[in-house]
Biopython code that builds the backbone (N, CA, C, O; Angstrom):
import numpy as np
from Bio.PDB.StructureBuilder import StructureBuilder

atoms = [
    (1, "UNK", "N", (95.824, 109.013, 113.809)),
    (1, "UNK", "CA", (96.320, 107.700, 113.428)),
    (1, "UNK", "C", (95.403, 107.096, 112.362)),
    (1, "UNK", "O", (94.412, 107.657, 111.896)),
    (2, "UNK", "N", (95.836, 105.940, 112.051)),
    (2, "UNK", "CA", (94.641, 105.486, 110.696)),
    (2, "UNK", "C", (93.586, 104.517, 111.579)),
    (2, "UNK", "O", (92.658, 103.890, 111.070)),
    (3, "UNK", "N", (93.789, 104.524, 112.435)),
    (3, "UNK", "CA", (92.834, 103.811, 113.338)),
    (3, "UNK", "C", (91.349, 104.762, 113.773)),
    (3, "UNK", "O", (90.177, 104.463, 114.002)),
    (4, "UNK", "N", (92.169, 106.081, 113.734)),
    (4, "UNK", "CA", (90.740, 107.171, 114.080)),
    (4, "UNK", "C", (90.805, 108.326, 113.088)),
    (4, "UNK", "O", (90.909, 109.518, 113.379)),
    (5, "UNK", "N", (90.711, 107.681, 111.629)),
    (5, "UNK", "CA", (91.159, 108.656, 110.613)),
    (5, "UNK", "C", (89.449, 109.104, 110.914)),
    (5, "UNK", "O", (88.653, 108.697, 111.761)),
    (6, "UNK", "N", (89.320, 110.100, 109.834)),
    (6, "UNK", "CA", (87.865, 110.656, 109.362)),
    (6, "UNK", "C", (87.522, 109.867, 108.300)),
    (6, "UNK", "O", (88.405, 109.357, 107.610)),
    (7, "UNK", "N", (86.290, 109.687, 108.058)),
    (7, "UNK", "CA", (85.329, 108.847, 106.963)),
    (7, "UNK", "C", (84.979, 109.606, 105.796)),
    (7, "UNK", "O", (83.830, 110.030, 105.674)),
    (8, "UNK", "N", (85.889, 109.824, 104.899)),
    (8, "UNK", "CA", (85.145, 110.583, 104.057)),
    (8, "UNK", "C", (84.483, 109.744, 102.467)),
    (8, "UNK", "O", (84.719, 108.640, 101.976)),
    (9, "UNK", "N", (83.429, 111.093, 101.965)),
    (9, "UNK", "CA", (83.076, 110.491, 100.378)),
    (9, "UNK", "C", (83.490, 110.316, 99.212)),
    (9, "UNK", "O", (83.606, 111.371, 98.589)),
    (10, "UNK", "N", (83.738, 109.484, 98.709)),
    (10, "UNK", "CA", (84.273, 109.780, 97.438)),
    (10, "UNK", "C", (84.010, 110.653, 96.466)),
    (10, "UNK", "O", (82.857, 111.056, 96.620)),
    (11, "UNK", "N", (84.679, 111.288, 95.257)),
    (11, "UNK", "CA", (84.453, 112.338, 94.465)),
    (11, "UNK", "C", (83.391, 113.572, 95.095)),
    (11, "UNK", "O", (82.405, 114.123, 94.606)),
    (12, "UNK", "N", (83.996, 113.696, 96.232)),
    (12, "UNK", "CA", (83.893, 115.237, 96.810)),
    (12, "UNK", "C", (85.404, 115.947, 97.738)),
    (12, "UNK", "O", (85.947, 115.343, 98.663)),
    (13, "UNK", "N", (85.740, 116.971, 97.348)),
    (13, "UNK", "CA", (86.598, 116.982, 97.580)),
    (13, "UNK", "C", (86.041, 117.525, 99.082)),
    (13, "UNK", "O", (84.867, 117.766, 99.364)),
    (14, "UNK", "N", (87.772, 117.708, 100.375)),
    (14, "UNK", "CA", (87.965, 117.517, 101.636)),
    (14, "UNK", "C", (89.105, 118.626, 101.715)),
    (14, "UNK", "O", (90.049, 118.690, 100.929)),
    (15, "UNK", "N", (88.819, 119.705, 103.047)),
    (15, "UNK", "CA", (89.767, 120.522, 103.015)),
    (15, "UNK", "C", (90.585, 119.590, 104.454)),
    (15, "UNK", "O", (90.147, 118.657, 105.127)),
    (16, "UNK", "N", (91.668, 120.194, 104.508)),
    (16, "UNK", "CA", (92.067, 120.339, 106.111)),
    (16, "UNK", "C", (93.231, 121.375, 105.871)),
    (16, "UNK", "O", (93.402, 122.204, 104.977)),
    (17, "UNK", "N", (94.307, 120.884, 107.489)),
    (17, "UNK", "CA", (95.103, 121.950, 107.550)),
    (17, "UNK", "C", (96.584, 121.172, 108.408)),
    (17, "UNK", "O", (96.424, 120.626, 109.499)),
    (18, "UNK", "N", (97.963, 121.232, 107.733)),
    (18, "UNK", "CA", (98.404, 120.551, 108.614)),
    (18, "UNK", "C", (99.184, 121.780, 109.780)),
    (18, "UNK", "O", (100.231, 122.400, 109.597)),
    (19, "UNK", "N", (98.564, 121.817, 110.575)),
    (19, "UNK", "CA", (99.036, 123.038, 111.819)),
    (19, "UNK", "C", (100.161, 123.202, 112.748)),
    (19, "UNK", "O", (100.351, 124.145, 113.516)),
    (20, "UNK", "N", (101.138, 121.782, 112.509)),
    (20, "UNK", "CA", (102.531, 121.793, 112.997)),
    (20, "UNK", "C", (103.340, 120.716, 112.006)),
    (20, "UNK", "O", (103.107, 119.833, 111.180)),
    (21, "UNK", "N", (104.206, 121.248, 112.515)),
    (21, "UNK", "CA", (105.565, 120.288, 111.808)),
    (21, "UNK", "C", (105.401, 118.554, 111.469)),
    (21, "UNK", "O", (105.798, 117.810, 110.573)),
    (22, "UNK", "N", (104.429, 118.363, 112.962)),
    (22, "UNK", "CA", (104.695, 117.153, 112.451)),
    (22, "UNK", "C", (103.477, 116.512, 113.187)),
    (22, "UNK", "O", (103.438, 115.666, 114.081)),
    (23, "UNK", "N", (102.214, 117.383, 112.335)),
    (23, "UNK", "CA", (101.177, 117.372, 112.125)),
    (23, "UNK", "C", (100.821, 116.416, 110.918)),
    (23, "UNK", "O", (101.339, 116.358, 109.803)),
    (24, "UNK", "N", (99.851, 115.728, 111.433)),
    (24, "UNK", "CA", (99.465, 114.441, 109.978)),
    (24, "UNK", "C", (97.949, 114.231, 109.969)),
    (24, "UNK", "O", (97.445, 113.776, 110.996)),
    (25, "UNK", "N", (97.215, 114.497, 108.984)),
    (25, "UNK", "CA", (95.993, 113.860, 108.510)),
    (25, "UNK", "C", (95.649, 112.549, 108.059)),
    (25, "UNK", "O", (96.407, 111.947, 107.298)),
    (26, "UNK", "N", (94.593, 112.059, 108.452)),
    (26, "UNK", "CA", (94.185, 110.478, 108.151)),
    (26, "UNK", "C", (92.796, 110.847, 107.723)),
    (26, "UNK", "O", (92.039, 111.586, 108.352)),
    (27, "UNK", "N", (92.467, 110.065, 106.229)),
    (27, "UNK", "CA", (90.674, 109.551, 106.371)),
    (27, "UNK", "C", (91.200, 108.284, 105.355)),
    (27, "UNK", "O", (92.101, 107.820, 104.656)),
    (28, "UNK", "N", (89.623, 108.126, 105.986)),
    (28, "UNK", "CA", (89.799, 106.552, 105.178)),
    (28, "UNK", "C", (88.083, 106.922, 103.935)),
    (28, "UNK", "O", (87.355, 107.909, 103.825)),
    (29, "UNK", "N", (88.091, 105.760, 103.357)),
    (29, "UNK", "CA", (87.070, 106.050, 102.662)),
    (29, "UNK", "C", (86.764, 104.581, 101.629)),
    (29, "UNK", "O", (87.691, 103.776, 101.534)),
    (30, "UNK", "N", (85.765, 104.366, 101.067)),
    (30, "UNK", "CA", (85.240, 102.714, 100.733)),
    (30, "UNK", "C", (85.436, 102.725, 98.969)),
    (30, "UNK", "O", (85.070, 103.540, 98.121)),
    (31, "UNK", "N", (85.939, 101.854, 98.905)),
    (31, "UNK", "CA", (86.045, 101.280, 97.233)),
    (31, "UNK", "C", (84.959, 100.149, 97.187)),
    (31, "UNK", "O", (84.755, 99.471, 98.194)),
    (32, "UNK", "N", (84.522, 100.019, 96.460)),
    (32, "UNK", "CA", (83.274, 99.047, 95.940)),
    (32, "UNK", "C", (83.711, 98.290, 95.042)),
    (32, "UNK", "O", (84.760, 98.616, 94.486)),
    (33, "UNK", "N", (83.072, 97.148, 94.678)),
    (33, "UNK", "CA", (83.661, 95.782, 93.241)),
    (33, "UNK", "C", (83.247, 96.277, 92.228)),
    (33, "UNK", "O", (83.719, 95.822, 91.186)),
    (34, "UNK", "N", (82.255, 97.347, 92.133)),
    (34, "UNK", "CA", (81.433, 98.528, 90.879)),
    (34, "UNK", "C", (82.765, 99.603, 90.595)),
    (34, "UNK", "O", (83.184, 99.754, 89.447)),
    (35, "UNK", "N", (83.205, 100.122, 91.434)),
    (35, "UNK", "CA", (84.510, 101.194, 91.427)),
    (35, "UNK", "C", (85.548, 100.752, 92.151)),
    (35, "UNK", "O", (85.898, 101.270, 93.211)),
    (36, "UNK", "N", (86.103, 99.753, 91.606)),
    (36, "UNK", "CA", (87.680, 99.717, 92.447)),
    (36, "UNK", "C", (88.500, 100.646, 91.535)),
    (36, "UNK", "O", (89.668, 100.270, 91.643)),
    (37, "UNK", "N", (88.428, 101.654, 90.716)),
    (37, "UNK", "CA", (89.533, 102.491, 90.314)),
    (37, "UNK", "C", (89.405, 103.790, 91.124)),
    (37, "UNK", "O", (88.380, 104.396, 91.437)),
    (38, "UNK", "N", (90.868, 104.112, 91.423)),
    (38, "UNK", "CA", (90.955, 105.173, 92.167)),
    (38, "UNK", "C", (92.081, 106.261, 91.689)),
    (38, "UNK", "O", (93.108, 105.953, 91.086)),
    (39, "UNK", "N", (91.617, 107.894, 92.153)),
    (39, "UNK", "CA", (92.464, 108.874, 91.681)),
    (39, "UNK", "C", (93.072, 109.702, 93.197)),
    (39, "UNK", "O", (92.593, 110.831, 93.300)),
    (40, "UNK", "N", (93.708, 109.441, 93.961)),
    (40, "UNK", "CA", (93.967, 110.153, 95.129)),
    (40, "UNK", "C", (94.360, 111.778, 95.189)),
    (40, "UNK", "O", (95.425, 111.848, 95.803)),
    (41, "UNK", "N", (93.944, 113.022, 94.816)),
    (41, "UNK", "CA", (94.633, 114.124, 93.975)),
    (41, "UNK", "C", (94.577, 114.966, 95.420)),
    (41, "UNK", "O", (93.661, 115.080, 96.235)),
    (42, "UNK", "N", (95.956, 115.516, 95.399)),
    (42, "UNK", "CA", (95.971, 116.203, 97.055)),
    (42, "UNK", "C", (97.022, 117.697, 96.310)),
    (42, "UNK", "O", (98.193, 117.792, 95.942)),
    (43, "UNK", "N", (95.763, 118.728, 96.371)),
    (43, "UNK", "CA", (95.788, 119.665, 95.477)),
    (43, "UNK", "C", (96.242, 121.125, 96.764)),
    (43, "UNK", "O", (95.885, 121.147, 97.942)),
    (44, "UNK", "N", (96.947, 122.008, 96.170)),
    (44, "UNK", "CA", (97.919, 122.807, 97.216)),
    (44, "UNK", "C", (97.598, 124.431, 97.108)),
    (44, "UNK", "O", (97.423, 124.844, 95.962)),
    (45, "UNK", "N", (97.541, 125.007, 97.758)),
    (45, "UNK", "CA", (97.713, 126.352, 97.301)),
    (45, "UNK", "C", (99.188, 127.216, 97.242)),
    (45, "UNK", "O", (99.979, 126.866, 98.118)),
    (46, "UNK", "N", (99.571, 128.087, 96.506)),
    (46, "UNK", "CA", (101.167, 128.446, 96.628)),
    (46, "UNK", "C", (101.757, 128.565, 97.786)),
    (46, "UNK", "O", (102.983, 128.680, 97.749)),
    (47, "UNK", "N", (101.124, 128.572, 99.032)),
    (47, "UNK", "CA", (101.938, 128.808, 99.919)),
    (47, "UNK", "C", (102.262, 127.922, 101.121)),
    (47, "UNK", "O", (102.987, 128.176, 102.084)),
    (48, "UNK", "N", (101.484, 126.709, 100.814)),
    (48, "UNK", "CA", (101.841, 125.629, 101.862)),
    (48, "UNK", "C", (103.002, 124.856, 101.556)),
    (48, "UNK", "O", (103.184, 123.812, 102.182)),
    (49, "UNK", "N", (103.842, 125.236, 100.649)),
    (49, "UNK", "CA", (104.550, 124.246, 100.475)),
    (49, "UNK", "C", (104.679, 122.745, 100.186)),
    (49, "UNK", "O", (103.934, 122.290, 99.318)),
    (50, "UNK", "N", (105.461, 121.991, 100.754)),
    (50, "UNK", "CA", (105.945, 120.962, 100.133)),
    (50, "UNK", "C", (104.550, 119.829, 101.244)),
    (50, "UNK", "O", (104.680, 120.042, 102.449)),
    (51, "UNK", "N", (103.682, 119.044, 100.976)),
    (51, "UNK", "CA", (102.964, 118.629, 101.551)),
    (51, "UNK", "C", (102.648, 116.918, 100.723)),
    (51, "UNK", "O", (102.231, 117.009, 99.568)),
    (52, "UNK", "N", (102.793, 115.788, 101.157)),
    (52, "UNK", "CA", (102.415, 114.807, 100.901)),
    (52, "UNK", "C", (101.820, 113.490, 101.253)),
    (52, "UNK", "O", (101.667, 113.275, 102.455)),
    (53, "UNK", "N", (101.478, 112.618, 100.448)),
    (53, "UNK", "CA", (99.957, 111.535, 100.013)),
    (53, "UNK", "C", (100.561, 110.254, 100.387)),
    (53, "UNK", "O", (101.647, 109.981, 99.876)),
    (54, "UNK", "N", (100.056, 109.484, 101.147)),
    (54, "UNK", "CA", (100.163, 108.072, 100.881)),
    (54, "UNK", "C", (98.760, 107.370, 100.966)),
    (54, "UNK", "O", (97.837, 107.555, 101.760)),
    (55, "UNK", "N", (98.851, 106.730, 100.179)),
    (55, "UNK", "CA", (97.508, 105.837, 100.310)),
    (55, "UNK", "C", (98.055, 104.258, 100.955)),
    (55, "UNK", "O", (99.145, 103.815, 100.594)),
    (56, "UNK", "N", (97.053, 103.389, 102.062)),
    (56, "UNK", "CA", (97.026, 102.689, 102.966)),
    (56, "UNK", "C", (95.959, 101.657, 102.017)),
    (56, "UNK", "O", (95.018, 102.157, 101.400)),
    (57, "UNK", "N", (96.211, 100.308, 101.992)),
    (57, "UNK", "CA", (95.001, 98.815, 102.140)),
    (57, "UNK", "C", (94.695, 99.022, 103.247)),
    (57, "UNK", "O", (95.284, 99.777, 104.021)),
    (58, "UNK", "N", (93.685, 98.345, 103.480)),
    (58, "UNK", "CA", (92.390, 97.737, 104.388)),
    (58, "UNK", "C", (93.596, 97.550, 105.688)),
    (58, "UNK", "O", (93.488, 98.053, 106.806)),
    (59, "UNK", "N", (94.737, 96.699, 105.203)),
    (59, "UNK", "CA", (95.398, 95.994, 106.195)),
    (59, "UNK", "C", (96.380, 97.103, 106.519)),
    (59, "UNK", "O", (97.284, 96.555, 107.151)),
    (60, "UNK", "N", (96.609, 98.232, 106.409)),
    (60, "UNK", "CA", (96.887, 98.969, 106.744)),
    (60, "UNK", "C", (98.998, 99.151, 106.310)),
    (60, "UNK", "O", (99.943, 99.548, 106.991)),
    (61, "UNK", "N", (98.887, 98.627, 104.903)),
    (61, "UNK", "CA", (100.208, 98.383, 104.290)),
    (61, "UNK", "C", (100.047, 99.213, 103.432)),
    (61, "UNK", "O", (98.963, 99.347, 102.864)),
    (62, "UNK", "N", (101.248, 100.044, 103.130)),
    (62, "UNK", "CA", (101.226, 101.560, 102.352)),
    (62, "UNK", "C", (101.791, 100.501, 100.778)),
    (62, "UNK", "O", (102.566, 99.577, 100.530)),
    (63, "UNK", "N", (100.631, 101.549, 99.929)),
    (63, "UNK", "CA", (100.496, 100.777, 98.682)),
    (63, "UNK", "C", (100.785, 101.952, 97.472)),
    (63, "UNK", "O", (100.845, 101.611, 96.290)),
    (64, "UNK", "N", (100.970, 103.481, 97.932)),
    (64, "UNK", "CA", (101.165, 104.641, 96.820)),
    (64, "UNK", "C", (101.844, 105.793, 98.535)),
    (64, "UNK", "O", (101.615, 106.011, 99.725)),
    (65, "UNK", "N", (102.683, 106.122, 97.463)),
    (65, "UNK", "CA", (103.535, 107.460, 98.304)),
    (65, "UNK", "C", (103.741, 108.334, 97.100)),
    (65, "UNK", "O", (104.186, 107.856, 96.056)),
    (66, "UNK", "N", (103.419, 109.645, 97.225)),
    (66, "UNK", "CA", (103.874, 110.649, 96.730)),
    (66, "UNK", "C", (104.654, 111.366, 97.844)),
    (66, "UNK", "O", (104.378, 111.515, 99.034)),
    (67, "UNK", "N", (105.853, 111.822, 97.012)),
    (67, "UNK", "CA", (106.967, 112.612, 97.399)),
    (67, "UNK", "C", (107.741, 114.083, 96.816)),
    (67, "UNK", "O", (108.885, 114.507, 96.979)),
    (68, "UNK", "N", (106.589, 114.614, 96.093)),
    (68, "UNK", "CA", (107.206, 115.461, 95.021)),
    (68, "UNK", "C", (107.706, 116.537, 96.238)),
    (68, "UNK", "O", (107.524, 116.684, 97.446)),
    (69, "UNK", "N", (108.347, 117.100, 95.296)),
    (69, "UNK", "CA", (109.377, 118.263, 96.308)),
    (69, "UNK", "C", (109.454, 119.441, 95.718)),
    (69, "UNK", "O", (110.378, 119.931, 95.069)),
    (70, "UNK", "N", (107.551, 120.203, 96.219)),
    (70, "UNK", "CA", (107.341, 121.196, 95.795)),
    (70, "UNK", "C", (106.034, 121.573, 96.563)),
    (70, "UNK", "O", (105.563, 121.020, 97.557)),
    (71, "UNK", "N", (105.572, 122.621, 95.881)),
    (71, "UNK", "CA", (104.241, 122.643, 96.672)),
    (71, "UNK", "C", (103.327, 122.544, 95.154)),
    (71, "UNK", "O", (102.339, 123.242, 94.925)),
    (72, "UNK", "N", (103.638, 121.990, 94.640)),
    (72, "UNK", "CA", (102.934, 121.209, 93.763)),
    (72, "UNK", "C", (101.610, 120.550, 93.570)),
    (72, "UNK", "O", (101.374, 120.457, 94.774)),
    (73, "UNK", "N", (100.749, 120.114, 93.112)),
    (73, "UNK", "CA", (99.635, 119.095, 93.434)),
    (73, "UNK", "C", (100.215, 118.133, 92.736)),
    (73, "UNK", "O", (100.905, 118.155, 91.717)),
    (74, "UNK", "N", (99.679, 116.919, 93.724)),
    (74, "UNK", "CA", (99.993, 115.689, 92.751)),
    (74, "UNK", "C", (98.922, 114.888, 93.107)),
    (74, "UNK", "O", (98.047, 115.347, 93.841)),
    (75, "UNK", "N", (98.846, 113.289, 92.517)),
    (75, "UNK", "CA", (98.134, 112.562, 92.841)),
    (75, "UNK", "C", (98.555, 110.627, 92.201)),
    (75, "UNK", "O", (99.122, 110.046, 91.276)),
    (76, "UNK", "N", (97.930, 110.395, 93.248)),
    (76, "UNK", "CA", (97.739, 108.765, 92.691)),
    (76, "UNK", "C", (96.989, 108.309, 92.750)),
    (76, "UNK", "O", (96.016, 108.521, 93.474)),
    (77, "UNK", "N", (97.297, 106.932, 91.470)),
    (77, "UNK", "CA", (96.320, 106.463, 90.321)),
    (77, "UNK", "C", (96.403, 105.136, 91.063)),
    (77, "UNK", "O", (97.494, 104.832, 91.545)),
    (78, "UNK", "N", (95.456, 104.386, 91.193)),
    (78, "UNK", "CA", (95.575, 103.071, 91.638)),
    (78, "UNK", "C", (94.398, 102.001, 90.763)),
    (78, "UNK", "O", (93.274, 101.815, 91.229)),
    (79, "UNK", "N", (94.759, 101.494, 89.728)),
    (79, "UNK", "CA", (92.976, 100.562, 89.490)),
    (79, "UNK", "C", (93.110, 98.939, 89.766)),
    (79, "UNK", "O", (94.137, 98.364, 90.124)),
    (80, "UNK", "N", (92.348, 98.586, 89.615)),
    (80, "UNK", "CA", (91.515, 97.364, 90.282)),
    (80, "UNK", "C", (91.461, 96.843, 91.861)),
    (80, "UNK", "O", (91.330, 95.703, 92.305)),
    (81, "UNK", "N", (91.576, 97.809, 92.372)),
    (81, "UNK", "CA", (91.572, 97.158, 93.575)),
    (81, "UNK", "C", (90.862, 96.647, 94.466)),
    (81, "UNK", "O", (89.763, 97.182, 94.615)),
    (82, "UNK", "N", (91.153, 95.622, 95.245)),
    (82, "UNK", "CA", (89.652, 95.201, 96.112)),
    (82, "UNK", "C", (88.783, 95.627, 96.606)),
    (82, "UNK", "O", (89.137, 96.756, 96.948)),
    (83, "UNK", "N", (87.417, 95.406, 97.012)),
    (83, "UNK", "CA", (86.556, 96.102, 97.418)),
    (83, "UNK", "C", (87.335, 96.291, 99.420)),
    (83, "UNK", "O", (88.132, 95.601, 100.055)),
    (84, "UNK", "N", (86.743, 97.255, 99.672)),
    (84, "UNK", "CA", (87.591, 98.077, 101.024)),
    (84, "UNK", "C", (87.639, 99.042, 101.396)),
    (84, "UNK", "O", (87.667, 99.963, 100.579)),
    (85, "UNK", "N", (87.668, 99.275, 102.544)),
    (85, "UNK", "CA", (88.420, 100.321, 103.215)),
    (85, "UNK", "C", (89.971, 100.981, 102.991)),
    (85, "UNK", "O", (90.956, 100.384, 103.427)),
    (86, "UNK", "N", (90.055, 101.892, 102.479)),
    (86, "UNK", "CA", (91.400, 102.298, 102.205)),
    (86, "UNK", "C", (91.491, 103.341, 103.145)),
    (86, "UNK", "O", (90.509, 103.770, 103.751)),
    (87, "UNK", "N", (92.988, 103.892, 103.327)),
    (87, "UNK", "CA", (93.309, 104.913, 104.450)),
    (87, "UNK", "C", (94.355, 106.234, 103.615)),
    (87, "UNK", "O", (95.348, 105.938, 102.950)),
    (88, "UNK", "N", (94.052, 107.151, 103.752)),
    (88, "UNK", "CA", (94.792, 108.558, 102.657)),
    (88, "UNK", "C", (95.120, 108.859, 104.011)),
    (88, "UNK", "O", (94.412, 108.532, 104.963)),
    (89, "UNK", "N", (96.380, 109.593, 104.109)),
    (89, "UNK", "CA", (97.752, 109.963, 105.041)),
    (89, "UNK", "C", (98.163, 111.416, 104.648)),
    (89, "UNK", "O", (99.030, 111.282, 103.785)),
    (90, "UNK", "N", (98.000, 112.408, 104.820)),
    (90, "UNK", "CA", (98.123, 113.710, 104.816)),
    (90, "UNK", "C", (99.549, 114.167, 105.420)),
    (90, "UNK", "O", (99.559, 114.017, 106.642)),
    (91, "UNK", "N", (100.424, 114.543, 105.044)),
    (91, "UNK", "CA", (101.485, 115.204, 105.734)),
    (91, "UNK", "C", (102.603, 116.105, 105.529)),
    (91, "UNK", "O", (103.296, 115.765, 104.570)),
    (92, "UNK", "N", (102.988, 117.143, 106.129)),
    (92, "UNK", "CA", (104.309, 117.942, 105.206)),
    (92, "UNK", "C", (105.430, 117.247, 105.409)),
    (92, "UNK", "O", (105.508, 116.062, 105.730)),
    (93, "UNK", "N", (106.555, 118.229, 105.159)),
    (93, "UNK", "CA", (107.944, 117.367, 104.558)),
    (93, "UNK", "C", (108.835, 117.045, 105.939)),
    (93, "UNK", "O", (109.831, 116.321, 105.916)),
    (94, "UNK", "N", (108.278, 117.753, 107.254)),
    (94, "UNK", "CA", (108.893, 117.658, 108.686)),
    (94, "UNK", "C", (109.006, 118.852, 108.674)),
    (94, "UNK", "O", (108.783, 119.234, 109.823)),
    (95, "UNK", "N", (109.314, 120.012, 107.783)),
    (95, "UNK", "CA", (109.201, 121.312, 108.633)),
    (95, "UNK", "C", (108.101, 122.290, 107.801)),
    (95, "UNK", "O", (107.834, 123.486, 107.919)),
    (96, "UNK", "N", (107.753, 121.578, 107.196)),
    (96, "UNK", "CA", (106.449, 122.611, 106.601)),
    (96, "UNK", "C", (104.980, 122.200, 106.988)),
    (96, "UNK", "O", (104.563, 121.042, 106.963)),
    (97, "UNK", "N", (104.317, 123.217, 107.319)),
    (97, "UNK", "CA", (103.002, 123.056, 107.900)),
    (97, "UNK", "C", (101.958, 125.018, 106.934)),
    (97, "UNK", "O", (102.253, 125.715, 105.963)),
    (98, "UNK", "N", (100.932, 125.058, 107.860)),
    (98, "UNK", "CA", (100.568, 126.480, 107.428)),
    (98, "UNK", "C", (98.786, 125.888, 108.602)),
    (98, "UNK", "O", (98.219, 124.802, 108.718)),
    (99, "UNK", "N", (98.541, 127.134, 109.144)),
    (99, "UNK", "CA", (97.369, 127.224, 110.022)),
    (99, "UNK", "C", (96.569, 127.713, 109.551)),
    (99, "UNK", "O", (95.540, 127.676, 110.225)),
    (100, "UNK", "N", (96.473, 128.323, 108.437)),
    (100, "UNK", "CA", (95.609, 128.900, 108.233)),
    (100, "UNK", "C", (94.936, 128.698, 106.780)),
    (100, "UNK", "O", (93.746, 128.984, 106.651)),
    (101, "UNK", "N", (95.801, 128.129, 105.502)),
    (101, "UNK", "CA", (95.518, 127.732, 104.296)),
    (101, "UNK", "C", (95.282, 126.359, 104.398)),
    (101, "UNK", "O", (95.912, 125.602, 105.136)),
    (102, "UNK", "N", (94.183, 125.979, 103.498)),
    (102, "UNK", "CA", (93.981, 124.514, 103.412)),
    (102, "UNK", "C", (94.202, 123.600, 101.924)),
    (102, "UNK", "O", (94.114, 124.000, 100.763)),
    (103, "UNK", "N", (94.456, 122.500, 102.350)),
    (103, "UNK", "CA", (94.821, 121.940, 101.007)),
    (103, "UNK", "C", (93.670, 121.007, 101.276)),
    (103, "UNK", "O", (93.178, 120.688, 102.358)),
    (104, "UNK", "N", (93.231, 120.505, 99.601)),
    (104, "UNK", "CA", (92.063, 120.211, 99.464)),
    (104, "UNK", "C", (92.835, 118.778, 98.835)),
    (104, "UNK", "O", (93.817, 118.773, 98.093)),
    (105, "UNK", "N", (92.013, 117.454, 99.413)),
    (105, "UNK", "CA", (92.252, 116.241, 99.095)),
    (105, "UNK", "C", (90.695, 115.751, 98.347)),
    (105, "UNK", "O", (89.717, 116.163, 98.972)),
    (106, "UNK", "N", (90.459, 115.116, 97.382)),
    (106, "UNK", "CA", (89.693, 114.336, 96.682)),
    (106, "UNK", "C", (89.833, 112.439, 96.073)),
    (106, "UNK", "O", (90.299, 112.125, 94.978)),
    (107, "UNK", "N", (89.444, 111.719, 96.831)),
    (107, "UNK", "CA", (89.423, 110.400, 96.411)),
    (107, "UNK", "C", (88.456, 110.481, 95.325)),
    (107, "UNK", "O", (87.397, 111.081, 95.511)),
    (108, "UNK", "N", (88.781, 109.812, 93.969)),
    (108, "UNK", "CA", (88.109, 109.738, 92.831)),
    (108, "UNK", "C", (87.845, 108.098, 92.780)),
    (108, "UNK", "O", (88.658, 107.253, 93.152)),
    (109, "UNK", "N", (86.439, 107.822, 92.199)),
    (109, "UNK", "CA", (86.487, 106.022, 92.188)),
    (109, "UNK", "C", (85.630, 106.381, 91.231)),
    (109, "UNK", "O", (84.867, 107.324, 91.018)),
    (110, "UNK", "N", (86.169, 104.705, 90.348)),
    (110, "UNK", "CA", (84.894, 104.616, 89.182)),
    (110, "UNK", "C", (85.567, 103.498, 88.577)),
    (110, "UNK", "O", (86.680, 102.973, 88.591)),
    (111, "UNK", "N", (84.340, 103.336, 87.994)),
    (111, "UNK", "CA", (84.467, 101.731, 87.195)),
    (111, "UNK", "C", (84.763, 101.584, 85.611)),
    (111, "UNK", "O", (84.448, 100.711, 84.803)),
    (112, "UNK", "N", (85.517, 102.827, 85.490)),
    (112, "UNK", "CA", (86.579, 102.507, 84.665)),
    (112, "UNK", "C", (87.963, 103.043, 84.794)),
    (112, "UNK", "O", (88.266, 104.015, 85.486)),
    (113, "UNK", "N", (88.957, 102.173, 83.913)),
    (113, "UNK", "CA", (90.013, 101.979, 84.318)),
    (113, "UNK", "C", (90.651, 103.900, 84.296)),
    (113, "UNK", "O", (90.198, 104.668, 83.447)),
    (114, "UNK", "N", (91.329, 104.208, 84.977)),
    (114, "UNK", "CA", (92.454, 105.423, 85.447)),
    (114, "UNK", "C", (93.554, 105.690, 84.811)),
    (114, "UNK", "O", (94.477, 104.953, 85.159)),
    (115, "UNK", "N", (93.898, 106.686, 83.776)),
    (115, "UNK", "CA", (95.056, 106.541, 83.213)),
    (115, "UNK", "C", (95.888, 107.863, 83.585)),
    (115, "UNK", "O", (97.085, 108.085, 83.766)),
    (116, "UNK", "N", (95.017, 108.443, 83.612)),
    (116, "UNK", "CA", (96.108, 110.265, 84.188)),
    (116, "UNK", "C", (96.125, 110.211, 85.454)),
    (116, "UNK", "O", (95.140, 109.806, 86.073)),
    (117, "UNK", "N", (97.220, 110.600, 86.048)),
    (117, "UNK", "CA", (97.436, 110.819, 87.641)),
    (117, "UNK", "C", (97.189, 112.654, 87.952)),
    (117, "UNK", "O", (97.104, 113.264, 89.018)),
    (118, "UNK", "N", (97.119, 113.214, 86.289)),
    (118, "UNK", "CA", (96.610, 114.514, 86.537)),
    (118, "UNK", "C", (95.338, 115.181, 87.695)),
    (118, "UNK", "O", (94.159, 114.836, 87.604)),
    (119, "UNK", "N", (95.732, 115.953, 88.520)),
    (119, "UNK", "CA", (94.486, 116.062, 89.236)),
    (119, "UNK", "C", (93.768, 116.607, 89.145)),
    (119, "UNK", "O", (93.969, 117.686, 88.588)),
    (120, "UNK", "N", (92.267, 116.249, 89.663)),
    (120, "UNK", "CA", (91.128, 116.532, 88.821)),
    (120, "UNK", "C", (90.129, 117.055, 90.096)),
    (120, "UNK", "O", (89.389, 116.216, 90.610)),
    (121, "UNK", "N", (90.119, 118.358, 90.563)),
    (121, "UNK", "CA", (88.814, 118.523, 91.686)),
    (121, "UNK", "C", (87.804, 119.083, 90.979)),
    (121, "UNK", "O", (86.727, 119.323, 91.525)),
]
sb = StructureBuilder()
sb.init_structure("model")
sb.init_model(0)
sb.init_chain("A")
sb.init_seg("    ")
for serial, (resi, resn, name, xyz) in enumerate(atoms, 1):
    if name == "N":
        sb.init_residue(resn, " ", resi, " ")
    sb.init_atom(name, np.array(xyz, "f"), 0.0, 1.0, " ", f" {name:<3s}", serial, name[0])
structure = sb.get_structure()
C-alpha cells in the first residue's frame, strides 16, 4: 500500500518484481525546495510486458499515470513541485506479471527545470 511503500533515493535506480497478476509496488521518496523537478523513468526488459507508473502527492492524490500499452519504458516529467514526500505505484496491466525479471524504476530530481520524459538510468 502507499502507507508501507519502501523509502527509496533519488537518482539511483531500484529493481523489483511484480510476481502476480495483481501484484503492485509502492516507494515513496523526498523532493526538496533545491530539487522540486522530477523524472519518474520505469524502464522494462523485453519480456515483462506491459507494466505501469503512477506517481502520488504527499496527500496521497494521483498526479501522473502512465499507461502505454507495451512493454515499453516510459516515464514522467513533473517540475516545480512542493517540497515532500511523493509515492511511485508499480503495476502490470491485470494479467501481466514475470518472477523472475526485474524492471528497474529511477526517481530523477534536480533544480532545473525537466523537459524530456525520455528515460534516463
Amino acid at each position: 500500500t502507499r502507507e508501507t511503500s519502501k523509502t527509496i533515493g533519488t537518482n539511483t535506480p531500484v529493481s523489483g518484481t511484480i510476481k502476480t497478476a495483481d501484484d503492485v509496488d509502492w516507494f515513496n521518496f523526498t523532493v526538496t525546495s533545491a530539487s522540486p523537478n522530477i523524472r519518474g523513468s520505469l524502464v522494462l526488459s523485453s519480456d515483462l510486458g506491459n507494466y505501469d507508473i503512477e506517481l502520488y502527492n504527499n496527500a496521497g492524490r494521483r498526479i501522473r499515470r502512465g499507461i502505454r500499452v507495451s512493454n515499453a519504458t516510459e516515464a514522467q516529467v513533473i517540475n516545480d513541485l512542493p517540497a515532500g514526500t511523493y509515492t511511485v505505484k508499480i503495476m502490470g496491466d491485470g494479467t501481466t506479471y514475470n518472477t523472475t525479471s526485474p524492471y528497474k524504476l529511477k526517481v530523477t530530481t534536480s533544480n532545473n527545470e525537466i523537459f524530456s520524459v525520455t528515460p534516463k538510468l
